[in-house]
N, C-alpha and C positions, 0 to 999 in steps of 0.2 A: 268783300267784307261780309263775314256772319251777319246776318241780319236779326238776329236772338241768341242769349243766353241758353236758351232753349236747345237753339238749332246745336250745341256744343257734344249733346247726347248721340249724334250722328258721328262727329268725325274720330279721327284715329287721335293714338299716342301718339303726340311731341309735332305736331302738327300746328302751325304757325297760325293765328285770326286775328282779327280785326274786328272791333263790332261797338255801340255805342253803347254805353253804362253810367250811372252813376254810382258814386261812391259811399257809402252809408255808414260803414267801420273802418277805424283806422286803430293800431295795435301800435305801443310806444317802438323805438327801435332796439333789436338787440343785434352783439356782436356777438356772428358764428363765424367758427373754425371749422374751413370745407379740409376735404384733405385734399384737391389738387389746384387752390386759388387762395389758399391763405384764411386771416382775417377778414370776412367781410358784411357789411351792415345787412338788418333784415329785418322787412316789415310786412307786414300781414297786411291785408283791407276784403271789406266786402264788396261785391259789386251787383246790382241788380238793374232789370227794366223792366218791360211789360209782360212780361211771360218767365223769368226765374230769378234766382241770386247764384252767385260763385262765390268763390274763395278765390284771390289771386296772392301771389308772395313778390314782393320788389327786393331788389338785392342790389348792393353797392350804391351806384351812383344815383338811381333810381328812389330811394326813402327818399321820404320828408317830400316829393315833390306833389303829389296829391292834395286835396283839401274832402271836408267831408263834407256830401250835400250837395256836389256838385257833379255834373256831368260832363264827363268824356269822349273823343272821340281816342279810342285808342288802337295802335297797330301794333303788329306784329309781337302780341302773347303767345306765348307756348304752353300748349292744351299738355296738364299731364294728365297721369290716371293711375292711381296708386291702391294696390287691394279693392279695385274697383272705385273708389272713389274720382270724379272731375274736380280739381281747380287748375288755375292759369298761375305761368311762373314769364317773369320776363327773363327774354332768350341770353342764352353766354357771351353767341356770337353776333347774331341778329340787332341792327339798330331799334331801339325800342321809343315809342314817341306816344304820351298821351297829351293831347289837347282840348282846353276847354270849350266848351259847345252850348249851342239851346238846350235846356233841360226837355223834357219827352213833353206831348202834348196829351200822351194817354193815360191814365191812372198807373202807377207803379204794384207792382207784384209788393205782398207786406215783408216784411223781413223774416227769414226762416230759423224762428230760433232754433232749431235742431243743428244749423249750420255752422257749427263751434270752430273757431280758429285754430289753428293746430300747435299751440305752443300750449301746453301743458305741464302740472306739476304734482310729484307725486313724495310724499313725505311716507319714510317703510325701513326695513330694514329689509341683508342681504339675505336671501336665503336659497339661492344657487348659483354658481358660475356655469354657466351652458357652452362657453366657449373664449379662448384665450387662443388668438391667431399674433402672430409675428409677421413681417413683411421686413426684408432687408434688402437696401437698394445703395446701387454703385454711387459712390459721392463723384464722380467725375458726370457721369450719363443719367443720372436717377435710375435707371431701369432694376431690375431686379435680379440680385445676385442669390445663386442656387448652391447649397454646402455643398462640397465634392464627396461623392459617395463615401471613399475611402480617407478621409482625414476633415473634420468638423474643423481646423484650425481655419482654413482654405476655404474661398468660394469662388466661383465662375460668373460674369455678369453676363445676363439673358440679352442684353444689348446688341444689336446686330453688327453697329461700328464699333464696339466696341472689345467685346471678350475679353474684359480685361481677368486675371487669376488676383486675388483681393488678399487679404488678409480680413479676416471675419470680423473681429473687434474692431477695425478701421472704416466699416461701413455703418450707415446709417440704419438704425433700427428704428420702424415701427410698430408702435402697438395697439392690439383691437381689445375691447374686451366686454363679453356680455354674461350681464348680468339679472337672475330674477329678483325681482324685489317685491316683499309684500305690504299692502297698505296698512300701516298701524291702525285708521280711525274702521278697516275693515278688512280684516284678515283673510278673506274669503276672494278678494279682488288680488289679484299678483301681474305686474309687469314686467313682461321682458326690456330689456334695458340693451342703447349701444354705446361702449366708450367707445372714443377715438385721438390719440395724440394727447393735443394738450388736458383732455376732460380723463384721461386716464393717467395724468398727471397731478390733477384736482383729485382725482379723487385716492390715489397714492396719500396725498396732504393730509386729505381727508376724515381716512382709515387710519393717519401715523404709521403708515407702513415702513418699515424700515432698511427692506431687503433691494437691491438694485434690481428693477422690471427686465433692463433687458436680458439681465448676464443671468438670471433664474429659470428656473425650471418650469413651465405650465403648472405645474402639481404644487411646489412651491408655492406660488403665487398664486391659486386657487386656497389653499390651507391659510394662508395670511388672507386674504380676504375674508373669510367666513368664521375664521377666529376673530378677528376684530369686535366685531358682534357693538358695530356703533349703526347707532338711525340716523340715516341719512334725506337731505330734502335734493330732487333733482326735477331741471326742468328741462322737456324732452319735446321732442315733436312727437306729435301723436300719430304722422301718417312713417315717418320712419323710425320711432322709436330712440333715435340719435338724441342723445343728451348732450345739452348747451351750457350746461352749468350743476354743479352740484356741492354740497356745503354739509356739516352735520347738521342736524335739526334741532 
């Protein structure tokens, strides 16, 4: 077991610990759309002891089982590290177990207000597409099917049992899309933005776009965006920039 929040500055990316905490903030729950596990719940909390605070993320089965003000023993989090930044995420595969404990007997580190959760929200409008990526994958295998050089109707799946030769429109399209956005109450602040699947569906709604995402053209679909010329509110993580929700403002 880590024996400090502290000690966390030592070890590597995605690296599994255990260590005693309590729990100080707790963030209502929201439902995010991963792109390889679906729908699934997500709560923020702080955690701190005698020597620092973190940030941890609960996911799925995991919210709502905390309380605030109390202490934990908990196991097997998984240390990220994202643009330099440490918080704890509990593991995909990993059995994850926190349980309640004596609270510390040594005075607590104060709370770090610099330590900001990372769900965030940014009301702006559009003013660049940076990038519109496509990803099309075999409805039989999911794997990713590749146009065939010589005829766009046709694609090949990158699947290894599989290979199957497709029909292009019969395969599953996704889509990515990122966007700069600038702060209305300060023009000078701009956000990169990421859509994914359903949130580039929201915001299709959105914008009243009226063009079919997948069967369009990158260029297309950049020119409808930026013609729209609607302010938008969207709420994003701050350590991936991945937007959870978005709506006009």
């Amino acid at each position: 077991m880590v024996k400090s929040i502290s000690a966390c500055n030592e070890l590597a990316n995605e690296q599994l610990i255990s260590l005693k905490a309590q729990v100080v903030q707790i963030t209502g729950v929201k439902r995010i759309h991963t792109q390889h596990q679906g729908m699934l719940k997500k709560q923020e909390v702080i955690l701190r002891d005698t020597t620092s605070c973190i940030k941890a993320v609960l996911w799925g089965s995991y919210v709502d089982t905390l309380r605030e003000n109390t202490t934990y023993v908990f196991k097997n989090l998984k240390l990220r590290i994202y643009r330099g930044e440490k918080y704890l995420n509990t593991p995909k595969s990993d059995e994850f177990e926190a349980t309640e404990t004596t609270p510390f007997d040594q005075e607590l580190v104060d709370i770090d207000l610099n330590l900001q959760l990372t769900s965030a929200t940014i009301t702006g409008k559009v003013i660049g597409v940076q990038e519109i990526a496509k990803t099309v994958s075999c409805p039989s295998c999911k794997k990713n099917v590749v146009a065939l050089a010589d005829d766009d109707l046709f694609g090949e799946c990158q699947g290894q049992g599989c290979k199957a030769l497709l029909m292009l429109d019969a395969c599953d399209t996704q889509l990515s899309i990122r966007l700069l956005v600038q702060r209305i109450t300060d023009p000078s602040e701009k956000k990169r933005l990421a859509f994914y699947n359903q949130e580039v569906q929201q915001l299709k709604e959105t914008l009243d776009l009226t063009l079919d995402l997948t069967a369009s053209s990158e260029r297309n679909i950049m020119v409808a965006i930026l013609t729209a010329a609607k302010e938008i509110k969207a709420e994003y993580d701050s350590l991936t920039s991945k937007v959870n929700d978005v709506a006009l403002a």
